[in-house]
C-alpha positions in Angstrom: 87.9 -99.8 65.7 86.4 -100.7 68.9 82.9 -102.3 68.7 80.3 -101.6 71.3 77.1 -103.3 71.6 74.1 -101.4 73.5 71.8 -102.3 76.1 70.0 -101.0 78.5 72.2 -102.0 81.5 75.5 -100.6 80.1 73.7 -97.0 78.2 75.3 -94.8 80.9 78.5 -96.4 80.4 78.8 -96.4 77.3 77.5 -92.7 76.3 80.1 -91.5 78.9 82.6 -93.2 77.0 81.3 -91.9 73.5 81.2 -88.2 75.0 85.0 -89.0 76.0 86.3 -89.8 72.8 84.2 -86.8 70.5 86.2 -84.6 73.0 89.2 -86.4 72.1 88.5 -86.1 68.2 87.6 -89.6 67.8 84.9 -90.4 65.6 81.6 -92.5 66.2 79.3 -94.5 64.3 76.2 -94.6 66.4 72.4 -95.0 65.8 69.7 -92.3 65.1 65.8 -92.3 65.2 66.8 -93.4 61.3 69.8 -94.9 59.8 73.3 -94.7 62.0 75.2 -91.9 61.4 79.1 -90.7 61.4 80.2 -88.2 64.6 82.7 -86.0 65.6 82.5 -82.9 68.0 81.7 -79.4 65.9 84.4 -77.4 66.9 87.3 -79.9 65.9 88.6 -79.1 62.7 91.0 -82.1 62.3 88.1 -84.4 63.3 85.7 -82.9 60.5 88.7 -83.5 57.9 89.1 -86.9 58.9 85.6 -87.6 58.6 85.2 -85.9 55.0 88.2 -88.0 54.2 86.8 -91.6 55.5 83.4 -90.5 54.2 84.8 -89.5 50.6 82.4 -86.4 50.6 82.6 -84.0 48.2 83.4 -80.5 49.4 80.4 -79.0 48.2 78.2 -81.1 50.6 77.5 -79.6 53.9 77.8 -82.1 57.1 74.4 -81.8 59.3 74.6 -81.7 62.7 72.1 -82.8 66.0 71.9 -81.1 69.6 70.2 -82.4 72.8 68.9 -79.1 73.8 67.5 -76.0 71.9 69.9 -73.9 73.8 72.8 -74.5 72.2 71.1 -73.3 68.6 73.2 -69.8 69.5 77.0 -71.7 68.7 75.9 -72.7 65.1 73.3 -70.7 64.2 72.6 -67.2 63.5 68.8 -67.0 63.9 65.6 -68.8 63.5 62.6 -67.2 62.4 58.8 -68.0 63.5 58.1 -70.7 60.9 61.7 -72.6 62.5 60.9 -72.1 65.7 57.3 -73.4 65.4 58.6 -76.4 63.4 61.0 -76.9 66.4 58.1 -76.7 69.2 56.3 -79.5 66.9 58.9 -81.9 65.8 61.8 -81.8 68.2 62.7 -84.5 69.0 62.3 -86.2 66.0 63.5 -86.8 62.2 63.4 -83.0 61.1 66.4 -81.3 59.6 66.2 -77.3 59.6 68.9 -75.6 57.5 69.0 -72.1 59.4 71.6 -69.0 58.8 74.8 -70.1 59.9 76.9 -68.4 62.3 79.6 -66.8 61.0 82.5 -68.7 62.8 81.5 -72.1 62.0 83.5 -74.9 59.9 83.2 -74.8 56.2 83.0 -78.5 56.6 79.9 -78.1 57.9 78.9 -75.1 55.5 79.9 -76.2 52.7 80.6 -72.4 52.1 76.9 -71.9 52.0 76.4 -70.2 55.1 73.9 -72.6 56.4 73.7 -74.4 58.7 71.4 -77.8 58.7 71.0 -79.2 62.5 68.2 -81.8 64.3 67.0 -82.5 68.1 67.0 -86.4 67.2 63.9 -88.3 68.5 64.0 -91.5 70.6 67.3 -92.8 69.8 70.9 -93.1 71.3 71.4 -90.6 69.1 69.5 -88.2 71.6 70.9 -89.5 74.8 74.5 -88.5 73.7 73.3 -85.0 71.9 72.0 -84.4 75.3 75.1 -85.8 77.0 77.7 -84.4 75.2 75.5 -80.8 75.2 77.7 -79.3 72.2 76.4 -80.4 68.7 77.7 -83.3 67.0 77.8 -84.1 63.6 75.0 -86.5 62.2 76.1 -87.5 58.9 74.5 -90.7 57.4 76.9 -93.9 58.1 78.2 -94.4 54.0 80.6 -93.4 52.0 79.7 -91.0 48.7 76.9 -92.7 46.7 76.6 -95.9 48.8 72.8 -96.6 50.6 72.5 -95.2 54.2 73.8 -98.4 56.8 71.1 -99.8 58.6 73.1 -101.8 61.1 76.1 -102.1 62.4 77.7 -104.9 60.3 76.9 -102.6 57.4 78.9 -100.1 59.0 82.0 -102.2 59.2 81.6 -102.8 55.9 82.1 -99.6 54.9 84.6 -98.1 56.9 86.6 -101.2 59.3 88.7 -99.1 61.2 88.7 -96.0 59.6 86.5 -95.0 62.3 87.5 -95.2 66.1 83.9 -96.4 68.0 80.9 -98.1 67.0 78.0 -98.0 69.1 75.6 -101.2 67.8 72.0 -100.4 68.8 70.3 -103.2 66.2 68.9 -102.6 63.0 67.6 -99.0 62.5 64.2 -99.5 62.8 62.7 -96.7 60.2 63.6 -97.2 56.6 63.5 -93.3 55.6 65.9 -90.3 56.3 65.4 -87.2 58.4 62.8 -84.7 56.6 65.0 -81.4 55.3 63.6 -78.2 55.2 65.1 -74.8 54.6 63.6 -72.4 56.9 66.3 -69.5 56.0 63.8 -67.6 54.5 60.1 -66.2 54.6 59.1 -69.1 52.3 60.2 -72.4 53.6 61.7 -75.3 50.9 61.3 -78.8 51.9 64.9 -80.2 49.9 63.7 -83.9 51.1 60.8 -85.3 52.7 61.4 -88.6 54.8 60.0 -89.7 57.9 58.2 -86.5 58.0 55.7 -85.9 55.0 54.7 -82.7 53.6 51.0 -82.5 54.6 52.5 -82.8 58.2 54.4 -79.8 57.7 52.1 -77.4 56.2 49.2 -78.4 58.7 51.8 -76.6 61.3 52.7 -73.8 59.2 49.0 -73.0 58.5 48.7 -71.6 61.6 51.1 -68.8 60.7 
């Protein structure tokens, strides 16, 4: 595993080398908005195999996945109605997870079989520079294996995994203690599965205007 420490002098650099080696099928450990989280480009089956592997997921659990750009909802997604498009205008960028209809061509690893998909626009993090770099989505799961505590720095994340992963981008200590909020917006009544950074009363304030 090579070990990258971030700055604000060698960002550039090092985000095009993390968008080189997601296109190569590498996979990253880098920092979110919340805890770091496990990458590997979408579209790579081997890559998303490797990662359930090193991960020890169980197959039932879906894999969520960030963009930089709203655009790109069309490659994994089938369609988002008004109450996931108004929760987009209001919290993207930021720690809000939407599971929307999947499209139809997209990895069961990332499914789960479900047919949903679950996908964030990260907020201020180097997690949003490369979404936005990279501009295909990446997947965002949280840095731990099955049943371990989300890593909250980078030492935890060697930890866990050594080189069972191929880069590790070290931004610090995550600096928010709570995991993405996690709504369901697949149908007319939205389901929040886990509120985290975002609370509920946040949420409904927005939807009331529907």
């Amino acid at each position: 595993m090579l070990r990258v420490v971030l700055s604000e002098t060698n960002r550039e650099l090092i985000l095009k080398q993390a968008v080189e080696a997601l296109e190569k099928g590498s996979i990253l450990a880098y920092p979110t908005e919340t805890f770091y989280g496990l990458g590997v480009k979408f579209d790579i089956e081997d890559s998303l195999r490797k990662l359930y592997e090193v991960k020890q997921r169980p197959k039932d659990k879906a894999m969520p996945l960030i963009i930089g750009n709203k655009g790109l909802l069309p490659l994994i997604a089938e369609s988002a109605n008004p109450k996931a498009l108004l929760l987009m205008e209001r919290f993207w960028p930021g720690p809000l997870t939407l599971i929307l209809p999947a499209k139809g061509n997209i990895s069961s690893y990332i499914t789960a079989g479900t047919g949903r998909v679950a996908v964030r626009m990260p907020g201020e993090s180097f997690a949003l520079y490369i979404a936005k770099r990279a501009n295909f989505p990446i997947t965002a799961t949280s840095a731990n294996p099955a049943g371990k505590p989300p890593a909250k720095d980078a030492e935890i994340v060697i930890n866990y995994f050594g080189d069972k992963i191929d880069l590790l981008i070290d931004g610090g200590p995550s600096r928010i203690d709570m995991p993405s909020t996690i709504v369901d917006v697949t149908g007319e009544e939205i389901k929040i599965l886990r509120e985290g950074t975002i609370g509920r009363e946040s949420l409904k304030r927005i939807l009331d205007f529907l």
